[in-house]
C-alpha positions as CSV (number, residue, x, y, z in Angstrom):
1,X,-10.5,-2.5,-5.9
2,X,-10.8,-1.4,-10.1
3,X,-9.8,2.2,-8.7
4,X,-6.7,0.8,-6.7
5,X,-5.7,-1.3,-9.6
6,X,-6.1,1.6,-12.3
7,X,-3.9,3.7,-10.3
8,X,-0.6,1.7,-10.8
9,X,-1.2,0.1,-13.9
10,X,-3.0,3.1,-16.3
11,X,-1.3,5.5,-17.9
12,X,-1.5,9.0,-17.6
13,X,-2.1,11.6,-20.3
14,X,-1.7,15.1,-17.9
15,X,-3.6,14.1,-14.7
16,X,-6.1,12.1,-16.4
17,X,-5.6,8.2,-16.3
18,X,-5.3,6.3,-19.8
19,X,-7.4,3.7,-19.8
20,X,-6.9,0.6,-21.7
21,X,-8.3,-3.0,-21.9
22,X,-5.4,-4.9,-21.8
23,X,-3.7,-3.2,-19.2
24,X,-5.9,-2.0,-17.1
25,X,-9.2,-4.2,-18.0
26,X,-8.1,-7.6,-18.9
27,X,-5.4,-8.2,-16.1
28,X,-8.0,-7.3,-13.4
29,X,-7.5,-10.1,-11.0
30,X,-10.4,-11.6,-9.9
31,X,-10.6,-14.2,-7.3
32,X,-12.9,-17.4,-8.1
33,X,-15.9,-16.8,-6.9
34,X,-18.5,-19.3,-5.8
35,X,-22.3,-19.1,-6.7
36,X,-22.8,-17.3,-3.1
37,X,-20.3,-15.1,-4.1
38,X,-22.4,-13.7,-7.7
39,X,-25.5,-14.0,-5.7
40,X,-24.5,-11.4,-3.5
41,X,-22.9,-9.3,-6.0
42,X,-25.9,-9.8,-7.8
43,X,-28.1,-8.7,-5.0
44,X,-25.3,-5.6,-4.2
45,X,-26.1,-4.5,-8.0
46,X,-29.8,-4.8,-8.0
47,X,-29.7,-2.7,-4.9
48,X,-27.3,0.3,-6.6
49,X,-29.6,0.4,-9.3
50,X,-33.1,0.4,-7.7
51,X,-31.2,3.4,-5.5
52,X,-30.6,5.0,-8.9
53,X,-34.1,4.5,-9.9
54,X,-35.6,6.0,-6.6
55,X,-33.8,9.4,-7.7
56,X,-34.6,9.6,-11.5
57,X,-35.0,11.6,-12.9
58,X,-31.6,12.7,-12.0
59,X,-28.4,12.1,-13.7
60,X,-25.1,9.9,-13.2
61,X,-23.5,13.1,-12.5
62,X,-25.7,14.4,-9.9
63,X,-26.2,10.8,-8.2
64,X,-21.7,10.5,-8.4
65,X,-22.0,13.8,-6.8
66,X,-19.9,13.8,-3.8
67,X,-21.1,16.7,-2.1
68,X,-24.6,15.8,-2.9
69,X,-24.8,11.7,-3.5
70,X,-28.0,10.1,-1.9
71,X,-28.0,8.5,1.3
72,X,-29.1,5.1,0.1
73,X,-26.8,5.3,-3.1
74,X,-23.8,5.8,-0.5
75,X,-24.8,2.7,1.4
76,X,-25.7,0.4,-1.3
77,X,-22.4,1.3,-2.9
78,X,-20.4,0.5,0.8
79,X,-22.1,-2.8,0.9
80,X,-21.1,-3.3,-2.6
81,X,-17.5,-3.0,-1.6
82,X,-17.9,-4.8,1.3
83,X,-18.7,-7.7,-0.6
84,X,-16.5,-7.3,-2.8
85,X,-14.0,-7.0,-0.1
86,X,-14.8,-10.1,1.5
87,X,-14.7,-12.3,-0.9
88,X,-11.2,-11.3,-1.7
89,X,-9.7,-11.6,1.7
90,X,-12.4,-12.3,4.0
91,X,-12.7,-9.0,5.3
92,X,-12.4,-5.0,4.7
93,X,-8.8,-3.8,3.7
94,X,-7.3,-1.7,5.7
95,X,-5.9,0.8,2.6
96,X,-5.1,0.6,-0.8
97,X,-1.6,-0.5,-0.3
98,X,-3.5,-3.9,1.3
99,X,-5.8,-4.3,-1.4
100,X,-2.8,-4.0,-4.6
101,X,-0.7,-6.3,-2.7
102,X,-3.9,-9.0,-2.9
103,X,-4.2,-7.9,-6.1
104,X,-0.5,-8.4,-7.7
105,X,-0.4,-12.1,-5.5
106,X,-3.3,-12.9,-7.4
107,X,-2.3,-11.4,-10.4
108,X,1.0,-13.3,-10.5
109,X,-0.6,-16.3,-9.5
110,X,-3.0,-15.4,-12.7
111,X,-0.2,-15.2,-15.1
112,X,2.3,-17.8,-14.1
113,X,0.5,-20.4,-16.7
114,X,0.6,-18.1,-19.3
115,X,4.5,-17.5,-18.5
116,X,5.1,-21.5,-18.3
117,X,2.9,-21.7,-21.5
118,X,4.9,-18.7,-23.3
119,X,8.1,-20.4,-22.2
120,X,7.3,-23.9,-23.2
121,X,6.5,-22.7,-27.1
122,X,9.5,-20.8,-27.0
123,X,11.4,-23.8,-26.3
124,X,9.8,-25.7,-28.6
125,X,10.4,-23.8,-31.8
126,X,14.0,-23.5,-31.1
């Protein structure tokens, strides 16, 4: 979901993406998530990094490696996203284009306050 959302809103120095918090970071759009919903991320988490552990001594850039990334790294990271997935929209998006048009609803529905609120004290110091 980070990755999908990085992609249109980073910004690029060559081919490499410019990462920043208040572009990229901050305006991640998160849905609410229920006590459920961080107890299985929770659990998702623990289970990446006791993968991790089960390989050390080897390093993040062996484990990332895609050629060569464990088995059980793979599959804790898919059920990860699955979770992730699900709690945005109940299941697994299709593509990308699925998951950034979840994200900018939620995003707009994120930042209409702070427009109202932006709005409101411009109004009021005129």
């Amino acid at each position: 979901m980070h990755l999908a959302w990085i992609g249109v809103t980073s910004g690029r120095m060559k081919s490499d993406l410019r990462y920043s918090t208040g572009v990229c970071y901050n305006s991640f759009p998160l849905p609410t998530l229920t006590d459920k919903n961080k107890a299985d991320l929770m659990r998702c988490a623990e289970d990446i990094l006791l993968a991790r552990e089960a390989h050390f001594p080897a390093t993040l850039a062996e484990l990332y490696d895609p050629d060569s990334m464990p088995t059980n790294l793979r599959e804790a990271h898919e059920r990860n996203d699955e979770v992730l997935e699900r709690i945005y929209i109940g299941r697994r998006f299709r593509n990308d284009t699925e998951r950034l048009e979840k994200l900018f609803e939620l995003y707009t529905k994120m930042t209409a306050g702070v427009t109202a609120k932006k709005k409101h004290k411009a109004g009021a110091r005129s």
